[in-house]
N, C-alpha and C positions, 0 to 999 in steps of 0.2 A: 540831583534827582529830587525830583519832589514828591512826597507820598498825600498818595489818597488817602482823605477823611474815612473813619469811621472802622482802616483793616489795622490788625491786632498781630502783628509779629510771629510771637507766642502762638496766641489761637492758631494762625496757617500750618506753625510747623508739627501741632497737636493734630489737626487735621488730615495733614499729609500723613505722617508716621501712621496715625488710624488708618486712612486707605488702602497705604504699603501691607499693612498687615492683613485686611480684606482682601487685597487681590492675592498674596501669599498664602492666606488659606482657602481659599476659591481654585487655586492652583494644584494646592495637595490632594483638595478632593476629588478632584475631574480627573487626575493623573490614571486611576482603574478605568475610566472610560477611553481615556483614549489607547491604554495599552490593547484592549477590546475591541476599539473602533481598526486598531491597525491590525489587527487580527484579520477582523473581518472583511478589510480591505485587502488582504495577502499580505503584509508587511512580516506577520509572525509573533511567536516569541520563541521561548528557548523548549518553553514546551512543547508548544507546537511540534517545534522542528524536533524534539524527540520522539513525537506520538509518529510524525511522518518516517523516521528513521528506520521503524517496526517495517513496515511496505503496509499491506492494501491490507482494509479490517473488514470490507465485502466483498463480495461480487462483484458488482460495477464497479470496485475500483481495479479489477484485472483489466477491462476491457478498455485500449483507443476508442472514439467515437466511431469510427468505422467499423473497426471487427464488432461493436455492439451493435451497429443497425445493421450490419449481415445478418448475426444471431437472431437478432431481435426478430425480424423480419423474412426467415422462413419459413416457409410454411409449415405451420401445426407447434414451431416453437415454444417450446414452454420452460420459464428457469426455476430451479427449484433450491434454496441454498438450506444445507446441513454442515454437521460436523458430522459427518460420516467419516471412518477410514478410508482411506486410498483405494481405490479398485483398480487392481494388479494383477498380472499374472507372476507374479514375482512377489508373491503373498510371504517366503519365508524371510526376502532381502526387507520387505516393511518390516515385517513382526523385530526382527533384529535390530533393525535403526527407531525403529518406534516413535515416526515424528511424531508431534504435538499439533492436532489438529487447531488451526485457526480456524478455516471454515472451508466446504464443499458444494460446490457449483455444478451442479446437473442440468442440463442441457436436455430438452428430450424432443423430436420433429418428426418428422412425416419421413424425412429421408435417413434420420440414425438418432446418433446422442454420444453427448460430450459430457464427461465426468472429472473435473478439475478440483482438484486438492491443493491448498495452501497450508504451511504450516512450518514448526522450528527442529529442528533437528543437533546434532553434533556438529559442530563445524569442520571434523574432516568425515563428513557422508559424502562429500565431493569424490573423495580420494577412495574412502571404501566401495563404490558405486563404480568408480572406471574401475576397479580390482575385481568387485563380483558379478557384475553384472552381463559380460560380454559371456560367460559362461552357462547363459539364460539365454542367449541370442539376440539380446542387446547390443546395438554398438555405439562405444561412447565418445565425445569429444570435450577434451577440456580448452575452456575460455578464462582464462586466470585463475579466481577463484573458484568457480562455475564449473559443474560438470552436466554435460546432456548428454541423454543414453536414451535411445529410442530402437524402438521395437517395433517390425509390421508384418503380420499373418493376415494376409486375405484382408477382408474389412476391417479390422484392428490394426491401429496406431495407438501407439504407448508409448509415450516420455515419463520420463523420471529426469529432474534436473536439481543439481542439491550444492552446498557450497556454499560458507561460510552464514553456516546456522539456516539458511532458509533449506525450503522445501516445495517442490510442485512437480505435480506428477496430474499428466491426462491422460486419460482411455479415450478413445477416441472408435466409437462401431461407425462404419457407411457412412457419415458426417466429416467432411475435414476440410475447412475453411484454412482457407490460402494463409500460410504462416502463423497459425494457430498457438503452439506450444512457441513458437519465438517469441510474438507479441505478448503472451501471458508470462511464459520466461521475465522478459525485460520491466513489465508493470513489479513485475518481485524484488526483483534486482538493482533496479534502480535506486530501491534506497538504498544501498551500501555508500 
């Protein structure tokens, strides 16, 4: 082989090792952006996927796209979110379990209102719920961890559904959008 005039051995392989070392620390730096960039793509992290584990930290995250342009969209609808306690007729079975309010979704329209509570409880409120509650005029069904107990007087629907640490409970006057307390149920639930 024959070499070309004027290249230096030495000097290429000083060169090269310098560059190795630039694109290796060009590498380390960008590494927080791309863990961010996949973030923001869906990809995750480990946090993430812990903050998601908790379930929903508003209102709109209870709602499919559907059951939220029903809401949205009748007439006189208006949402309101607090941490208010629970609205129950079963005021002494809350006081006793005592969830931990996350946050409270009021509903308010032309035709009724929906008062939906999210929040953390004991993980067997499942089990003390199918125990006391059917003695209030509840009747409840367990779904593994899951328990649903619902209540109807006239224009009042009332679920209470509890099990394994979560909470959600809706009053429901004149208002009752087609599978309501299922679909907000499952938006809870689903992070298990």
């Amino acid at each position: 082989m024959s070499r070309i005039g004027g290249r230096n051995v030495v000097f290429a392989w000083v060169v090269g090792v310098v560059c190795i070392a630039v694109v290796g620390a060009l590498a380390v730096l960008t590494l927080p952006l791309v863990t961010t960039g996949m973030g923001l793509l869906g990809g995750g992290s480990s946090t993430q996927a812990a903050e998601e584990a908790d379930g929903p930290d508003q209102c709109r995250d209870l709602y499919p796209e559907a059951l939220w342009a029903a809401l949205q969209y009748t007439p006189g609808a208006e949402l309101t979110a607090s941490t208010d306690a629970p609205a129950t007729t079963a005021g002494a079975f809350v006081d006793a379990l005592a969830p931990t309010v996350r946050f409270t979704c009021t509903w308010t329209a032309e035709i009724g209102s929906i008062a939906t509570t999210v929040g953390e409880v004991g993980t067997d409120a499942g089990s003390i719920a199918a125990t006391a509650l059917p003695g209030q005029g509840f009747s409840c069904s367990d779904d593994g961890e899951r328990v649903l107990c619902t209540r109807a007087d006239g224009d009042l629907v009332e679920t209470i559904e509890a099990g394994g640490g979560h909470w959600v409970s809706t009053f429901q006057t004149a208002w009752h959008p087609e599978g309501y307390a299922r679909r907000v149920g499952d938006a809870v639930f689903a992070a298990e």
